[in-house]
Structures are given as C-alpha cells and as structure tokens.
C-alpha positions as CSV (number, residue, x, y, z in Angstrom):
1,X,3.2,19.4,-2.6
2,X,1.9,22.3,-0.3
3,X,-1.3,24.0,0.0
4,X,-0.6,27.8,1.0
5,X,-3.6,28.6,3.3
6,X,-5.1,32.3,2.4
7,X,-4.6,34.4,5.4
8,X,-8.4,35.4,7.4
9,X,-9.6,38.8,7.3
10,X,-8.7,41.6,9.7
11,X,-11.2,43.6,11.4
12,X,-11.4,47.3,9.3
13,X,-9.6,49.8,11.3
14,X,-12.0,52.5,12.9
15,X,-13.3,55.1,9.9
16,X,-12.2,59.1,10.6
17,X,-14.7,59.5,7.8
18,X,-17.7,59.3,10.0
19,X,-16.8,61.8,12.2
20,X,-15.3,64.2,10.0
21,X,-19.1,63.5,8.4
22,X,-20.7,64.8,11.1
23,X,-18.1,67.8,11.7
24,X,-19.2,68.6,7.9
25,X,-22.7,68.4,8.7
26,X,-22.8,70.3,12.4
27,X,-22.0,73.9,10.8
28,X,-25.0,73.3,8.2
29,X,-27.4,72.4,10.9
30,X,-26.4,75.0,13.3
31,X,-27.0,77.7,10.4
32,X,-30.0,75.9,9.9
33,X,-31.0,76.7,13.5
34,X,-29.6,80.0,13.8
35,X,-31.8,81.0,10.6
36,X,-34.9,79.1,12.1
37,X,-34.2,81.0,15.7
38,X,-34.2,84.3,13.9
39,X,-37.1,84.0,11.9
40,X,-39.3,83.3,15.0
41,X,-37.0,85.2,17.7
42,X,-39.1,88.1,16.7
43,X,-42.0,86.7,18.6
44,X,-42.0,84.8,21.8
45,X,-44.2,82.5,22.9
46,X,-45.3,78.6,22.7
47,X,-44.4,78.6,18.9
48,X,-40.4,79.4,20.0
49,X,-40.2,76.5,22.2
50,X,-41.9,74.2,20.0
51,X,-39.5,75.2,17.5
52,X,-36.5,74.9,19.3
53,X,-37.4,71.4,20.5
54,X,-37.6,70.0,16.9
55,X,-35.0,71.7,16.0
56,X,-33.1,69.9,18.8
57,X,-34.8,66.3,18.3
58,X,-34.1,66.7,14.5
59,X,-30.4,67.3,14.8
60,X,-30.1,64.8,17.7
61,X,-31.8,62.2,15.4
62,X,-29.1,62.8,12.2
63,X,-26.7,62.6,14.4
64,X,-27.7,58.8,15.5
65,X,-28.5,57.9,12.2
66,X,-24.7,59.5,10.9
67,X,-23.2,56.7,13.4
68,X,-26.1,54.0,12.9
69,X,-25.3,54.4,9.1
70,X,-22.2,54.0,9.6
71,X,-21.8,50.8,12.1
72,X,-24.2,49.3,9.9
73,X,-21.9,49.3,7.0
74,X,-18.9,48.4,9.0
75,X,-20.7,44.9,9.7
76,X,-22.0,44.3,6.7
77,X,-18.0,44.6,5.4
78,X,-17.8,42.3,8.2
79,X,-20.2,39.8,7.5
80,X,-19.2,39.8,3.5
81,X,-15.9,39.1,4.3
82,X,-16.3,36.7,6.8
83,X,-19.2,35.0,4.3
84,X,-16.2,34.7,1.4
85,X,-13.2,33.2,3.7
86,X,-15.5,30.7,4.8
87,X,-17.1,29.8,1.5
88,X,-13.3,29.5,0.6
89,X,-12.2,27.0,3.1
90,X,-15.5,25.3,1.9
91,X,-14.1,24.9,-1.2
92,X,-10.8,23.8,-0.1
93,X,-12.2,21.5,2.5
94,X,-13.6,19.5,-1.0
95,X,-10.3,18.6,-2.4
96,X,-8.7,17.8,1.3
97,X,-10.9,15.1,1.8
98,X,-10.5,14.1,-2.2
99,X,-7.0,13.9,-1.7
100,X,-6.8,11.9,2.0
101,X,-9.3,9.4,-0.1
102,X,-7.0,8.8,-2.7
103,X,-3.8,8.7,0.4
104,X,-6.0,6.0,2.1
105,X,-6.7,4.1,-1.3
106,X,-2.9,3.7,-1.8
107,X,-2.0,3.1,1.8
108,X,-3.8,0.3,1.8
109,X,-3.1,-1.2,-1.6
110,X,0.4,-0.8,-0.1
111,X,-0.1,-2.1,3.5
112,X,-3.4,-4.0,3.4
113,X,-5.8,-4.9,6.0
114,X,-4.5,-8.9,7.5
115,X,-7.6,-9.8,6.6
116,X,-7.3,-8.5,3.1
117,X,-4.2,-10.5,2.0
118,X,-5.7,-13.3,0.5
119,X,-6.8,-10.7,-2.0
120,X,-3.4,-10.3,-3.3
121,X,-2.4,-14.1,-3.7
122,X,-2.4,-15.4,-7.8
123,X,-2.0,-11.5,-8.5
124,X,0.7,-9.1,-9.9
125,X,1.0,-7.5,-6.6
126,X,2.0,-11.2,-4.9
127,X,5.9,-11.3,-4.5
128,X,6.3,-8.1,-6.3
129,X,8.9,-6.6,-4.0
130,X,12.2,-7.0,-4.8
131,X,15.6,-5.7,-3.0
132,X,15.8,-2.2,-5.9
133,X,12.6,-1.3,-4.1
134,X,11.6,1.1,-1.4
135,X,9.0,-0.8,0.0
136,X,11.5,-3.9,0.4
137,X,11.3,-5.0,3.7
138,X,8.1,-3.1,4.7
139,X,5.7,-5.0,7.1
140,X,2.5,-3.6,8.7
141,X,2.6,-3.4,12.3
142,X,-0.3,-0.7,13.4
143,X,-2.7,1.9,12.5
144,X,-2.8,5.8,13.4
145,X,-2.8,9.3,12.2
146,X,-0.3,10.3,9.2
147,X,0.4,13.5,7.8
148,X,-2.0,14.4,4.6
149,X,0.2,14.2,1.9
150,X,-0.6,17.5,0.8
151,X,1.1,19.8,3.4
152,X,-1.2,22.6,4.6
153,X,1.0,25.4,5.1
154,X,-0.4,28.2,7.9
155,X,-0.2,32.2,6.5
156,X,1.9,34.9,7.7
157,X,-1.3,36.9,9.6
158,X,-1.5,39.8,11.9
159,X,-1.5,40.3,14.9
160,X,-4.6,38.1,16.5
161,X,-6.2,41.1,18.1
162,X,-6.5,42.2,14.3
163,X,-8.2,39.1,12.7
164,X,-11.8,38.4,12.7
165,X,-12.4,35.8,15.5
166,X,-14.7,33.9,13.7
167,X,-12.8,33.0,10.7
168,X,-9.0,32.9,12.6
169,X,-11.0,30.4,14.8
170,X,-12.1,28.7,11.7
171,X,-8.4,28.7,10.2
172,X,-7.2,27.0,13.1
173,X,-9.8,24.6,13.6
174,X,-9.5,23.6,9.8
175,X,-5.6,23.1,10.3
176,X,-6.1,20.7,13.0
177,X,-8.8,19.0,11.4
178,X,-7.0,18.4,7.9
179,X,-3.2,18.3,9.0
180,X,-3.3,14.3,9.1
181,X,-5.5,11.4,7.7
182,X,-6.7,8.9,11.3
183,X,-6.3,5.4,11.0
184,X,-3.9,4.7,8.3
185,X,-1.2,1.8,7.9
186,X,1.9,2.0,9.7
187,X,5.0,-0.2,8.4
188,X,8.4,-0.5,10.1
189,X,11.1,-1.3,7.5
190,X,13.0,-4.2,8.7
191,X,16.2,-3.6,6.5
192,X,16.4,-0.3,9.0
193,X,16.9,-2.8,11.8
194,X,19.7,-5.3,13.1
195,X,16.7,-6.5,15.4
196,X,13.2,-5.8,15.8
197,X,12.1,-7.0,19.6
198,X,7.6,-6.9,20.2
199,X,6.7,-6.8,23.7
200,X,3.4,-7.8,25.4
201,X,1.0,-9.4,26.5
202,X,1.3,-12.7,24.7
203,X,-1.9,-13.0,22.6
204,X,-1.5,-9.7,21.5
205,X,2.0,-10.5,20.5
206,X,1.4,-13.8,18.5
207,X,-1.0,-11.8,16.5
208,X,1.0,-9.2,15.4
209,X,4.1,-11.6,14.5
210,X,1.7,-13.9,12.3
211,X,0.1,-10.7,10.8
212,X,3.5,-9.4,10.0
213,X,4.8,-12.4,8.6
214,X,1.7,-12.9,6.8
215,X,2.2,-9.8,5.1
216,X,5.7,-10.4,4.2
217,X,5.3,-13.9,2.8
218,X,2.6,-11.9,0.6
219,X,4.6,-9.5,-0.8
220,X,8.4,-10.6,-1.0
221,X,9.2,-13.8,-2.9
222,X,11.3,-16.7,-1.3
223,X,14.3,-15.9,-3.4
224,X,14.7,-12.5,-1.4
225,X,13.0,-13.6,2.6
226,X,14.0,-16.1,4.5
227,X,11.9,-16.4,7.8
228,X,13.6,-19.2,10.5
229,X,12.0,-19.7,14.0
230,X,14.0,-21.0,16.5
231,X,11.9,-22.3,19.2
232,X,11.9,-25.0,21.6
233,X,9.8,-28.1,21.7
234,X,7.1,-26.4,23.6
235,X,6.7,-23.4,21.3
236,X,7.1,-25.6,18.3
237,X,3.2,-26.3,17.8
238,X,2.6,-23.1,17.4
239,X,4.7,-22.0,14.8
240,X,3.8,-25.6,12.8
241,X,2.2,-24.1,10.6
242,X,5.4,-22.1,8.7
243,X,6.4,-25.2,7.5
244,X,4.1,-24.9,4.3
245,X,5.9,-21.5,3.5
246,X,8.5,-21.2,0.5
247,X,9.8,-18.5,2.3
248,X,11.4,-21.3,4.9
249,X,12.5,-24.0,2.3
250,X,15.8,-22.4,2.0
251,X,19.0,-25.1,0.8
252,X,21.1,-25.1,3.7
253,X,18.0,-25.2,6.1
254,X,15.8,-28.3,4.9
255,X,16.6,-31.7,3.6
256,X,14.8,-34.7,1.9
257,X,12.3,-35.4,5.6
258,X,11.6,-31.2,5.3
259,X,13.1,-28.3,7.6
260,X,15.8,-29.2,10.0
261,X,15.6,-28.5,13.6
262,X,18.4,-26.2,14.7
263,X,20.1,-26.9,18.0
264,X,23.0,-24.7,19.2
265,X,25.8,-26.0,17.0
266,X,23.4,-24.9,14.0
267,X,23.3,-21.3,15.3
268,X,26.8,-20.6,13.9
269,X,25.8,-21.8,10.6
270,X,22.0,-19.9,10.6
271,X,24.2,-16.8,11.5
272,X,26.2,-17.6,7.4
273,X,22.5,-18.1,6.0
274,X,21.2,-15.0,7.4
C-alpha cells in the first residue's frame, strides 16, 4: 500500500495585472491634473503651488497603495495556501502514527520482547509455527528502524526555487520523520542460512543465544526444531539448563539415563539427524 504525498504549493508567479493597473490609472490622474492646473493656471500665486503639491502627494499616495494593495494580497494567497498544505499533512500525520501503532502491535505479537515469552506458553500462539509457514524459522535477534508499512511516496514538484519554503521544508521533514517506525523487532530466518556465526564480547553473546533459543523453543514445536550443543566439559554448565527442553529429546540423540554426550565419532551421525 502507498500513500501518494500532495505536492507543496509554489510561490504565484509575479502579477502584470498590477502594473497594467497603474498604467490604466496614470492617464486618468494626469487628466485629473491637467484639468486641476488649468482651472487655477489662470491665477498664480500660493494657491498654484499648494495645488500642485496635493496634486503630487495624492497621486504619489495611490500609487503606493496600487502596489501595497497588491503585495498584501499576494501573501495572503501565500499564507492561505501555506495554512491548508499544512493542516493537510496534519491530517495525514493522524493516520501515520495510527498505522505504525498497529505495525508495532503486530511486530511484537510476532517477535515478542524476551521478557515477554512466558506470555505465550499454555496459548494458541505456543508451537504454532510449522514448516508451510513464513515465519518458520524466524528468531529475534535486535531492535531498530523498519520501513512504515505504508510507503510514503514523495510528488513530482517543481523546481525548488518555485515551492514555498516553508511547506517544501515541511514535506521533507515529514518524509524523514514517517518513512520508518524506531525500535521495532528484527528476526533473521535461519532456514536462509547453512550457518549463523554471533560474535562478541561474551556476555553479550550468551544473551542473545539464550534469547534466541528461547524464542524458538516458544514458537516451533519439538516435532519441527531440534537444538544440539556441542560443548566441552567446561562450557557444559552453562548450557545445563537445555536439558529440560523437548526441543532436545530427539530419538537418535537421548537414551533411558537422558541426552547423550557427543564425542567426535558422534559428529558423523549428528550431521544424518540434522
């Protein structure tokens, strides 16, 4: 699904109206003037000049108001349209956040907190994965910025020069605000894989492998995941605790006494399991 993005407004090209106004308007006033002159031309004195100066400030002071009038109106357009793109990507802004809500919602039902597992044990979402699903073999590894599933697609515009800066500036800003959703799941699929390899700093490590298999043991039943460790005896303490999994009690791999430990003649046969 895509969201097509209204392009902003562009700046109204300079009006010939104005001047061609004031061209209409000069002739009258001159005539205006000429008529005035005539009538007291007859007689000179104080009276002329006092004539002839507000006859001067009065056509000096339609001309300024001609252009005044006529600024004025070209910002107001401004402002109105500047007003509506912004009360529009108001508006949209409303069902962007509705919809990375309801993306975060089913990320996480998906690809839950570690923490959060426990909620799903005794459920219908416990061991619901199966191999004819998409999200077999998906395991939460991290967090970070996804795309919004709704794609916001940018409008053909004019030339930049051209746009109002306030609301191109606002289309851009609203882009890279809305374009992804922060801190949402991130899975690897393991079917993807021959081999998966985590690097690190060792605590950091042994928390993300018990988180992951955590998860996994959560969601895929025993009949479909098989997780073997192969460690020595000094690592073996701290994987003791997979033992209690189902996910390990597979046939070939435990007997009467519980799992077998694997030396290297076994790794031929864990190679047929696997």
């Amino acid at each position: 699904m895509t969201i097509d993005l209204q392009p902003p407004p562009a700046l109204p090209r300079p009006v010939r109206g104005g001047g061609s106004q004031l061209l209409f308007m000069l002739p009258m006033m001159l005539g205006m003037g000429v008529m005035s002159f005539a009538s007291i031309g007859r007689s000179s004195g104080p009276m002329t000049v006092i004539f002839g100066g507000l006859f001067v400030i009065v056509l000096g002071g339609m001309l300024v108001m001609g252009l005044s009038r006529g600024g004025a109106a070209k910002k107001a357009n401004i402002n109105d349209e500047r007003r509506d793109y912004l009360r529009y990507l108001g508006g949209l802004r409303g069902r962007i956040h509705r919809t990375a809500a309801d993306q975060r919602a089913s990320a996480l039902a998906a690809l839950p907190h570690p923490a959060d597992l426990w909620t799903s044990v005794g459920t219908a979402g416990m061991w619901r994965r199966g191999p004819a699903d998409r999200d077999f073999g998906h395991v939460r590894v991290a967090v970070g910025p996804q795309r919004l599933a709704v794609a916001l697609r940018a409008p053909q515009t004019a030339p930049l020069e051209d746009l109002d800066p306030v609301a191109s500036t606002s289309l851009r800003q609203f882009i890279r605000a809305y374009a992804t959703v922060p801190e949402l799941p991130v899975a690897v699929s393991l079917r993807a894989f021959t081999q998966v390899r985590i690097t690190g700093g060792r605590p950091a490590v042994l928390d993300l492998v018990r988180a992951m298999v955590a998860h996994l043991v959560t969601f895929h039943p025993p009949e479909h995941l098989l997780i073997v460790v192969c460690a020595g005896d000094a690592e073996r303490p701290v994987w003791e605790w997979l033992k209690w999994l189902p996910h390990g009690w597979h046939p070939t791999l435990v007997d009467a006494a519980g799992p077998v430990r694997l030396s290297g003649a076994d790794l031929g046969r864990l190679s047929d399991v696997l």
